[in-house]
N, C-alpha and C positions, 0 to 999 in steps of 0.2 A: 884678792888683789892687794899687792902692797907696792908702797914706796915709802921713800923717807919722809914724805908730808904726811902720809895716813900713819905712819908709826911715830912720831913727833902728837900728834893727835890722839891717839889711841892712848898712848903712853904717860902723858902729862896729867900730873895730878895737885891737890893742894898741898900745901906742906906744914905742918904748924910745931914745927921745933925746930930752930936755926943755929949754924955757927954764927960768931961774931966776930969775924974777918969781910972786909967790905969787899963791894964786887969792883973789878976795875973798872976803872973812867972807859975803855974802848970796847967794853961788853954791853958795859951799862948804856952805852950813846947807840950801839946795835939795839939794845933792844927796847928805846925808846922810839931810836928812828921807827921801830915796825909798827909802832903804834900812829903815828903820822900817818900812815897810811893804809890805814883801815877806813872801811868806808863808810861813808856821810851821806846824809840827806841832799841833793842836791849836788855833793861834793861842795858844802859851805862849809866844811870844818870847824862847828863850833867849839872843838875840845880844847880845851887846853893843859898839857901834863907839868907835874911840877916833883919833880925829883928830891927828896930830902935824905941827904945823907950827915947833915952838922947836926950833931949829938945834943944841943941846945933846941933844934928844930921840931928834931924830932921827938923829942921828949915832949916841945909844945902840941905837937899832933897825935901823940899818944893822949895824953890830958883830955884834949878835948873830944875827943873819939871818945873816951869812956865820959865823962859828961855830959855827951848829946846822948848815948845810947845806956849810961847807966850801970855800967861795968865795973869789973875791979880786973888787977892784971892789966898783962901788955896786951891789947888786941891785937895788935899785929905780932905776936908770940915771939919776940925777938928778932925778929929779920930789922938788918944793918939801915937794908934801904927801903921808905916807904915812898910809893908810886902814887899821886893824888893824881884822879883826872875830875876836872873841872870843866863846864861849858857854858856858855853864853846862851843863854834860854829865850835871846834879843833875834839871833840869826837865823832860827829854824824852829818848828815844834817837834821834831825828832832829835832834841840835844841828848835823850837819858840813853835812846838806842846807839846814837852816832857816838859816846862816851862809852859806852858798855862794847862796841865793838873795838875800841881803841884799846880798852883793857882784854879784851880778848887775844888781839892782836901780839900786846906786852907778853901774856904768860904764854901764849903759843915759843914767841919768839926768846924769851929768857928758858924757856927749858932746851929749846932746840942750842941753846948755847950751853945746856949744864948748870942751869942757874934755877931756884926753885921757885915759887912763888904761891899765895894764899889773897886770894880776891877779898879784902875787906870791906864791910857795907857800913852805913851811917856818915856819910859826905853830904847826904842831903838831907840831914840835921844838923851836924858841924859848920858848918860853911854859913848858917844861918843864924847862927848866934854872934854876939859882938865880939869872943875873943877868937873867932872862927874867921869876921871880917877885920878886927886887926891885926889876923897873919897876914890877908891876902892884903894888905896893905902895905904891911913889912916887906912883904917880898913883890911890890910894886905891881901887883895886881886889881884889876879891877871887882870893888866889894857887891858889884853885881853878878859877878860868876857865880853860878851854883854846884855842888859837888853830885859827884856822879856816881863813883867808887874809888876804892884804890888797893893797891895792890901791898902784900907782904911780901919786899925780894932779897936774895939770900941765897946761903948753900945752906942743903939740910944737913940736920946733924940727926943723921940715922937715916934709918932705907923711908923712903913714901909709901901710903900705906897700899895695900892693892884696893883694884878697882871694884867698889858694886855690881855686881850682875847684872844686866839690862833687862829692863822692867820688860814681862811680855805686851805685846802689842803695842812697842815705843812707834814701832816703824807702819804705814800700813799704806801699799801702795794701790791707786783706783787707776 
């Protein structure tokens, strides 16, 4: 069976090599909207996304990405814009799934537009150190949010790689 949601699905993969041409404001606002509407616990929407595309920003969220987790290099491999999703751990005890579905949402919806994207992980060692709570201060957020993931968005620069085989017995229906 096919349609364009199962081949948008099918087809979407990570990406970790980017041009450096930003995405526009009217792609960018589609495919964060999609994320708003991924589903939550309760429908209590703990997440909260925070879009960085100022080159001073983001260099801070590079930084601290590789000193929560210990790196060298861009973690998010050049991509223009990085996608932070953040949630309130106050509203619900399903904040890391209700965040992780938000980001699923993102990369479904940024490739369905042509746009590429690389899920990056350590938000929730970032977010927890002091120069992690004087971003979300800087950008008038609450230094109680915890980090969830976020995302690496971009155009690739080169084809994505093809997909893994599927592992036997992923699927097993009783």
């Amino acid at each position: 069976m096919q349609n364009e949601t199962l081949k948008v699905l099918l087809t979407r993969r990570s990406v970790r090599k980017y041009r450096p041409e930003q995405i526009d404001r009217e792609t960018l606002s589609a495919i964060l909207e999609a994320g708003t509407y991924a589903p939550s616990g309760m429908g209590k929407q703990p997440g909260v996304i925070v879009a960085v595309q100022n080159p001073e920003d983001r260099r801070a969220v590079m930084e601290l990405n590789k000193q929560a987790r210990g790196g060298s290099g861009d973690p998010y491999y050049g991509a223009p814009t990085i996608v932070l999703v953040l949630a309130d751990s106050g509203i619900t005890g399903t904040f890391v799934e209700d965040g992780s579905c938000v980001l699923d949402n993102m990369m479904v919806a940024a490739h369905s537009l042509g746009v590429s994207s690389c899920w990056i992980h350590g938000e929730h060692l970032m977010f927890e150190l002091p120069e992690g709570k004087a971003l979300l201060k800087k950008w008038g957020l609450s230094e109680s949010l915890r980090g969830v993931g976020s995302l690496a968005l971009g155009y690739a620069d080169g084809q994505p790689p093809e997909p893994k085989p599927r592992k036997e017995g992923y699927i097993k229906i009783v």
